[in-house]
C-alpha positions in Angstrom: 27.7 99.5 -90.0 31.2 101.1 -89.5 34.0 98.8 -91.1 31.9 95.9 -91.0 29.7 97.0 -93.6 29.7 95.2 -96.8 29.4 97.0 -99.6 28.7 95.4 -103.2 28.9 96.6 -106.4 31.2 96.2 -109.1 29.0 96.5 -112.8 27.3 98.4 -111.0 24.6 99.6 -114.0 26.3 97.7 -117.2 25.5 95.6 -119.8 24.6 95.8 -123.4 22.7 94.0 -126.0 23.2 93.0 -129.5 21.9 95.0 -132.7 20.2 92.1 -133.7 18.6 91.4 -130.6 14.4 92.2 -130.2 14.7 94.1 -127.5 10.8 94.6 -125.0 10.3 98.6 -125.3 11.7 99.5 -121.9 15.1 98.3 -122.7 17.2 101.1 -123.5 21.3 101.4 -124.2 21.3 104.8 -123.1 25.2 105.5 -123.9 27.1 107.1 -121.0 27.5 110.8 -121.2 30.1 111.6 -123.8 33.9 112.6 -122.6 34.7 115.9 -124.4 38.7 116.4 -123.9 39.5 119.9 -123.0 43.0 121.0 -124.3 45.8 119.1 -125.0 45.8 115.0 -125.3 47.3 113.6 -122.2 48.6 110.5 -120.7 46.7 108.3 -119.1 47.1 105.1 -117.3 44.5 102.9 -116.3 45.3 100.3 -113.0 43.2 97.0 -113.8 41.8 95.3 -117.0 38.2 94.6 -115.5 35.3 95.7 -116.9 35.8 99.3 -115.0 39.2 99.6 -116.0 38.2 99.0 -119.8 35.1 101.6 -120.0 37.3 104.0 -118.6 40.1 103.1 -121.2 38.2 102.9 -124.2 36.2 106.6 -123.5 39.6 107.8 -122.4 41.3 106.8 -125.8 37.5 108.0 -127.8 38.7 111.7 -126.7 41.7 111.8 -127.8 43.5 110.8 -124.6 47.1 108.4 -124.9 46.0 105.4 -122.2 47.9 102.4 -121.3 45.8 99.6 -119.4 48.3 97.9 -116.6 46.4 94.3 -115.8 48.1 91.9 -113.4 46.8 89.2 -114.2 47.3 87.3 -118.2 43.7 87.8 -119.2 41.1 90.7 -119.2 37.8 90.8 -117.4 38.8 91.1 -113.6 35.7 89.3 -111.7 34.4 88.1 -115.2 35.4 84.5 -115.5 34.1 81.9 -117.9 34.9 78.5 -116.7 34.6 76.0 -119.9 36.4 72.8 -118.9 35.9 70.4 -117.7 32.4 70.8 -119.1 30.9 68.7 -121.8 28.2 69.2 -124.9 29.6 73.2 -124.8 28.3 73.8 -121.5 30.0 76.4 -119.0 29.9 77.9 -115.8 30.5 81.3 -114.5 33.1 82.0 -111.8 32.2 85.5 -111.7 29.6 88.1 -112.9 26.4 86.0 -114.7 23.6 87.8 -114.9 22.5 91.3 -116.1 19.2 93.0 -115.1 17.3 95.2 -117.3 18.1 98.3 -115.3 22.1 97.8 -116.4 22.0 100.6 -118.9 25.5 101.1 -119.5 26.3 97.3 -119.7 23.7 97.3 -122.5 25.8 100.2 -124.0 28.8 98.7 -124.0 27.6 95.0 -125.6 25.5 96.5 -127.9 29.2 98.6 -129.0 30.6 95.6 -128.9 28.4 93.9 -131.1 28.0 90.8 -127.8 24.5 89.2 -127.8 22.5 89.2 -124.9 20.2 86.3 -124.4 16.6 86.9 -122.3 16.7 84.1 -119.5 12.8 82.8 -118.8 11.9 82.4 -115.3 12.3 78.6 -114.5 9.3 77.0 -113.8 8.5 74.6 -110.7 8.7 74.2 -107.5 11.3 75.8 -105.2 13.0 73.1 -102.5 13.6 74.3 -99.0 15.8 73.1 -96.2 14.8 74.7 -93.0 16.0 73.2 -89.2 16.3 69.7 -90.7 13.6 69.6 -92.6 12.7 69.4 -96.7 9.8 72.0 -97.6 8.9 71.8 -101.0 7.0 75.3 -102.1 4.4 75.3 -105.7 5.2 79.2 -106.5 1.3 79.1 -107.6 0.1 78.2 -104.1 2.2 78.7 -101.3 1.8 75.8 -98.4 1.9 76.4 -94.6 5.1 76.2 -93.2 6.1 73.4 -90.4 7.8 76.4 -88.5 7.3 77.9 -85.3 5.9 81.0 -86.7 3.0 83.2 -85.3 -0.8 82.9 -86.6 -0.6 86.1 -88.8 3.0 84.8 -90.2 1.9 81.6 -90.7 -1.6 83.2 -92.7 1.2 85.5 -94.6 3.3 83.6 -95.5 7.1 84.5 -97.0 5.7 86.5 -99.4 3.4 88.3 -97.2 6.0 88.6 -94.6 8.4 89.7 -96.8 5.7 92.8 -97.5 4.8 93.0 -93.4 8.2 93.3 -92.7 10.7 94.1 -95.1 8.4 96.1 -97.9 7.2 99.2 -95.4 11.4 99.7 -94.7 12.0 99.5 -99.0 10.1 102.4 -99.3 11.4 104.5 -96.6 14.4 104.1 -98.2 14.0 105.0 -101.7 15.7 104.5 -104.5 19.2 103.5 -104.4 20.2 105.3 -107.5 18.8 108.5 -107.0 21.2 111.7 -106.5 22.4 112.1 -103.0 21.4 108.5 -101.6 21.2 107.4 -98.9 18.4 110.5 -97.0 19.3 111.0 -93.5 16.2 109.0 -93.0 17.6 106.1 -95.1 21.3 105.9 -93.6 19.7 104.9 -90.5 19.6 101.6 -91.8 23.7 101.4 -91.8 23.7 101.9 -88.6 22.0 98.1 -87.7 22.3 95.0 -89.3 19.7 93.3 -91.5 18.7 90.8 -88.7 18.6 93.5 -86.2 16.2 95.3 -88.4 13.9 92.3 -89.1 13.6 91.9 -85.1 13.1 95.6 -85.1 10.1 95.1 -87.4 8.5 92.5 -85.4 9.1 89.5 -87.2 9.9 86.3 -84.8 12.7 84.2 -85.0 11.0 81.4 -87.4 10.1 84.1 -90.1 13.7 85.7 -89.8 14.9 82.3 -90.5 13.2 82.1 -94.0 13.1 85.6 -94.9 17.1 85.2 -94.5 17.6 82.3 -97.0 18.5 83.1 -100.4 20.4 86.5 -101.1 20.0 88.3 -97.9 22.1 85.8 -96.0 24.5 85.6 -99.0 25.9 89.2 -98.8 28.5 90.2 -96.5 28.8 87.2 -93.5 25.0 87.0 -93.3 22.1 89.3 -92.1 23.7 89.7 -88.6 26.8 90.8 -89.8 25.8 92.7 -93.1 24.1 96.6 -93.1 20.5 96.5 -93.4 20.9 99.2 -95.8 23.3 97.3 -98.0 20.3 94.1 -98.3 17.4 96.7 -98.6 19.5 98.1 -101.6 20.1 95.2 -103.3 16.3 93.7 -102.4 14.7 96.8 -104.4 17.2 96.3 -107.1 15.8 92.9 -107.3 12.2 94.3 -107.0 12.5 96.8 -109.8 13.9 94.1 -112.4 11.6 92.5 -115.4 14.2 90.6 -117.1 17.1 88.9 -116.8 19.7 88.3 -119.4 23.3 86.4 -120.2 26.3 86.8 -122.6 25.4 84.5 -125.4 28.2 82.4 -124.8 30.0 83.1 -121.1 30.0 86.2 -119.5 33.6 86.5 -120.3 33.0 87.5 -124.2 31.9 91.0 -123.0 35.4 91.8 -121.6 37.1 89.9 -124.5 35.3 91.9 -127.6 35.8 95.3 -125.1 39.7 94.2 -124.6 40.3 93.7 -128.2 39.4 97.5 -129.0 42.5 98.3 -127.3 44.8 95.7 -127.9 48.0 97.2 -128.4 47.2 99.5 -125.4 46.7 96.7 -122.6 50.2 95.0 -120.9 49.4 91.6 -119.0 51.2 90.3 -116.6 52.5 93.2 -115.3 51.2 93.6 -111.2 51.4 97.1 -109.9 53.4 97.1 -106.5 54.2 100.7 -106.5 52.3 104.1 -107.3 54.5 107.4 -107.2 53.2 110.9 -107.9 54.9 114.2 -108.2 54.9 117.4 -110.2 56.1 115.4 -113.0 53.1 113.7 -113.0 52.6 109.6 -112.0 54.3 106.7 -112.4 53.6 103.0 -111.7 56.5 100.6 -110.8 55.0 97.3 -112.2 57.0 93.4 -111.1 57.8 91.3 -114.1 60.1 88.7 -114.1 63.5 89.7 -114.2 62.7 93.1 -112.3 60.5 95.8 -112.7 59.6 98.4 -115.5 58.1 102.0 -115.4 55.4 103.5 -116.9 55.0 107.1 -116.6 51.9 109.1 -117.8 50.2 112.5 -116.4 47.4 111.1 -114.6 46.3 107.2 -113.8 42.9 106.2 -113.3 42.8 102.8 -110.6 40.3 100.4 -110.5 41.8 97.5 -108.5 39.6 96.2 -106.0 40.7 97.4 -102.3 42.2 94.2 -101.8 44.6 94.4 -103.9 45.0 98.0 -103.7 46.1 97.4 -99.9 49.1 95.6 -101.5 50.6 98.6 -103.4 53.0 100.8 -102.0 51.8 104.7 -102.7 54.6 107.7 -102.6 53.4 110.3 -101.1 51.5 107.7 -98.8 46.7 108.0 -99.6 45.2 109.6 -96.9 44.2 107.9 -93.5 40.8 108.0 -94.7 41.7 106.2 -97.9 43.9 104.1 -95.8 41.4 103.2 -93.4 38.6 102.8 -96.0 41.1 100.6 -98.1 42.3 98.0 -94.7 38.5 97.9 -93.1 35.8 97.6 -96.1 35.6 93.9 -96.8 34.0 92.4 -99.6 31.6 89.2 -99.5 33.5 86.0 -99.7 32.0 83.8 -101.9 32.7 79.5 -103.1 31.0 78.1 -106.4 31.0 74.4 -106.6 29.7 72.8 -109.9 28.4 69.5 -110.9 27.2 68.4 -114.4 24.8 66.0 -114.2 23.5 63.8 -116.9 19.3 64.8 -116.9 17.9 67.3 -115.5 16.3 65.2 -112.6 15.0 68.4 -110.9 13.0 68.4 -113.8 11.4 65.6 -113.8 10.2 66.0 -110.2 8.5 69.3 -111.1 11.4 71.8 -109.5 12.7 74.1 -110.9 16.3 73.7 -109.9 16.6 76.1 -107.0 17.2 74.8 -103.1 17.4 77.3 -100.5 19.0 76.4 -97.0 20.1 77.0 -93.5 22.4 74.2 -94.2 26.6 75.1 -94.7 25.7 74.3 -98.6 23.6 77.3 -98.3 21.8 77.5 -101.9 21.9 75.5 -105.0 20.7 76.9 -108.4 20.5 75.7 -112.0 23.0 77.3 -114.1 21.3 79.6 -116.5 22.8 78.7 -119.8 22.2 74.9 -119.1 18.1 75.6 -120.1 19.1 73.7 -123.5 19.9 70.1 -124.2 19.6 66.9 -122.1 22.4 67.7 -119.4 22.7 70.2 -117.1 25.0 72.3 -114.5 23.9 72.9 -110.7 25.8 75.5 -108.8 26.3 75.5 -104.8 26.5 79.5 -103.8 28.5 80.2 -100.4 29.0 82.9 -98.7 30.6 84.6 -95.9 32.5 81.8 -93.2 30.6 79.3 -95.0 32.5 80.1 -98.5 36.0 80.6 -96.4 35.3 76.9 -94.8 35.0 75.7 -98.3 38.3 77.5 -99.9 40.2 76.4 -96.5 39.6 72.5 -98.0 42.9 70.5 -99.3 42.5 69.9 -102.9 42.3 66.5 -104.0 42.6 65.4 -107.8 40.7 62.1 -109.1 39.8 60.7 -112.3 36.6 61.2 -114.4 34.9 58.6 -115.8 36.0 59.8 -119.2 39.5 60.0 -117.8 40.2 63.5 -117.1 41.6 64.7 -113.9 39.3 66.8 -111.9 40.2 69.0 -109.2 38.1 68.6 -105.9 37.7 69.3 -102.2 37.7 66.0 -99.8 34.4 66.9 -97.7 
């Protein structure tokens, strides 16, 4: 939808599983398509240490190529952050990237090189909590209860499921599949043109089914399904569609980018925030702050993969194009807040849910952290988005004391 379109995707089709890992038989680690250098070695340098940034680094270096890896920050991973304190009994949360589907080919690839376990995640069992215009609706997956909304007689009969295939399915499959060559068809780019919400109304469904079709991850891309494409939801919904497994890092996400980082050590410089990019005949340099001034490095070609935000912050001679420019200033990215709680039980458990609450509240969702599956405590996760998620991050920070003493960071809600 013009500059307000959000547009997400960052491992894209990743992820990679251990040797010693029973894979089902429609895994596969199908390695990316192998970089053959044509004449002489040349230098290389690659802008961000994220999981882009080292792919491209380590097939760089594989053919021969001299690459130096620039990351700003004093770690490696980019969006892939393992959060491990203030946790207890080795539990963890993940302030980035968490899960990887089935379909993430070159993920698998790339754990399976770096000999990184992936764990299968089961689906959690029990019943999924609702929170719908002031009211709690709890929802057995195995037999789906009428809702206390104001929907129509067929809606009601259908219920989410079956409106989900009245509504949203028939759209799915004039789309196609997002990963084909030369997606989107004319007849799918349509959808860019309107938002999600405005494509739901188009498709008939009343305002009491558009309010619990949108809960969960439709209204958590972009600013929600009135501000978000249609295309960009239908995407990510037949992504979700086509998946049969769900896995984790064993471990944190984080020890992907970690085991991938330590391949190429002595070629990656922390700390070392690009603020300028030159190019000429001579080739390309990038003018890098550290403390004290800045330093040079100078190769024949550099390879960026710093996300547009950041890329709006660096000063380019000869100036990108106003295409670039404008793509660089106008595509936003989804703002998202994770808040955390370790609780002592699983309560959720014990009342027969299975750890997931879906709202129209500002909380939004809450899910059970993945990796928490094991032992007697466990991690919940509340998932923002959009305003919400900036309302959250606008909070002053407050610090208190745990009951075992530590000092905890914390919002004052």
């Amino acid at each position: 939808m013009g500059s307000q379109v959000t547009r997400r995707s960052f491992l894209g089709r990743g992820a990679a599983a251990a040797a010693a890992l029973a894979m089902p038989s429609w895994i596969t680690a199908a390695p990316p398509p192998k970089l053959e250098r044509k004449g002489a070695a040349r230098k290389v340098i690659v802008a961000g240490a994220g999981l882009a940034g080292l792919a491209a680094a380590w097939e760089l270096t594989q053919a021969g190529h001299e690459v130096t890896v620039l990351e700003a920050r004093n770690r490696a991973g980019g969006r892939v952050e393992t959060l491990r304190e203030p946790f207890a009994d080795d539990l963890y949360a993940e302030a980035g990237a968490t899960t990887i589907h089935d379909t993430h080919d070159l993920t698998f690839h790339y754990a399976k090189l770096c000999d990184v376990a992936l764990d299968p995640q089961p689906l959690a069992a029990g019943a999924t909590v609702y929170h719908l215009r002031g009211q709690r609706i709890v929802q057995d997956p195995r037999k789906e209860s009428p809702w206390p909304l104001e929907l129509t007689a067929e809606e009601q009969q259908l219920g989410r499921r079956g409106m989900w295939e009245k509504y949203v399915q028939p759209v799915l499959e004039r789309v196609g599949d997002g990963q084909a060559p030369g997606w989107p068809s004319a007849q799918a780019a349509v959808y860019d043109g309107m938002t999600y919400g405005e494509m739901l109304r188009r498709q008939g469904a009343s305002k009491a089914a558009i309010d619990l079709l949108r809960l969960g991850f439709p209204d958590l891309l972009g600013d929600g399904i009135e501000a978000a494409s249609a295309l960009d939801v239908l995407r990510e919904g037949a992504q979700r569609a086509a998946m049969k497994q769900v896995f984790i890092v064993r471990g944190g996400s984080d020890r992907l980018p970690k085991a991938l980082a330590a391949k190429l050590a002595e070629r990656i410089y922390y700390g070392v925030p690009i603020v300028r990019i030159e190019q000429d005949g001579a080739g390309v340099r990038a003018v890098c702050r550290q403390a004290g001034g800045d330093r040079t490095f100078a190769a024949d070609h550099l390879i960026c993969t710093l996300p547009l935000q950041l890329l709006g912050k660096v000063e380019f001679s000869p100036p990108l194009s106003p295409e670039k420019q404008r793509a660089i200033a106008e595509l936003p990215s989804t703002s998202v807040a994770r808040i955390f709680l370790q609780t002592r039980t699983k309560f959720w458990v014990a009342e027969g849910l299975n750890g997931v609450a879906l709202t129209d509240l500002p909380l939004m969702a809450v899910f059970e952290k993945i990796q928490s599956t094991a032992g007697r405590r466990g991690v919940l996760e509340n998932y923002t988005a959009g305003a919400q998620a900036r309302a959250v991050t606008a909070m002053p920070v407050r610090f208190f004391r745990a009951a075992n003493g530590r000092q905890v960071a914390g919002a004052r809600l």
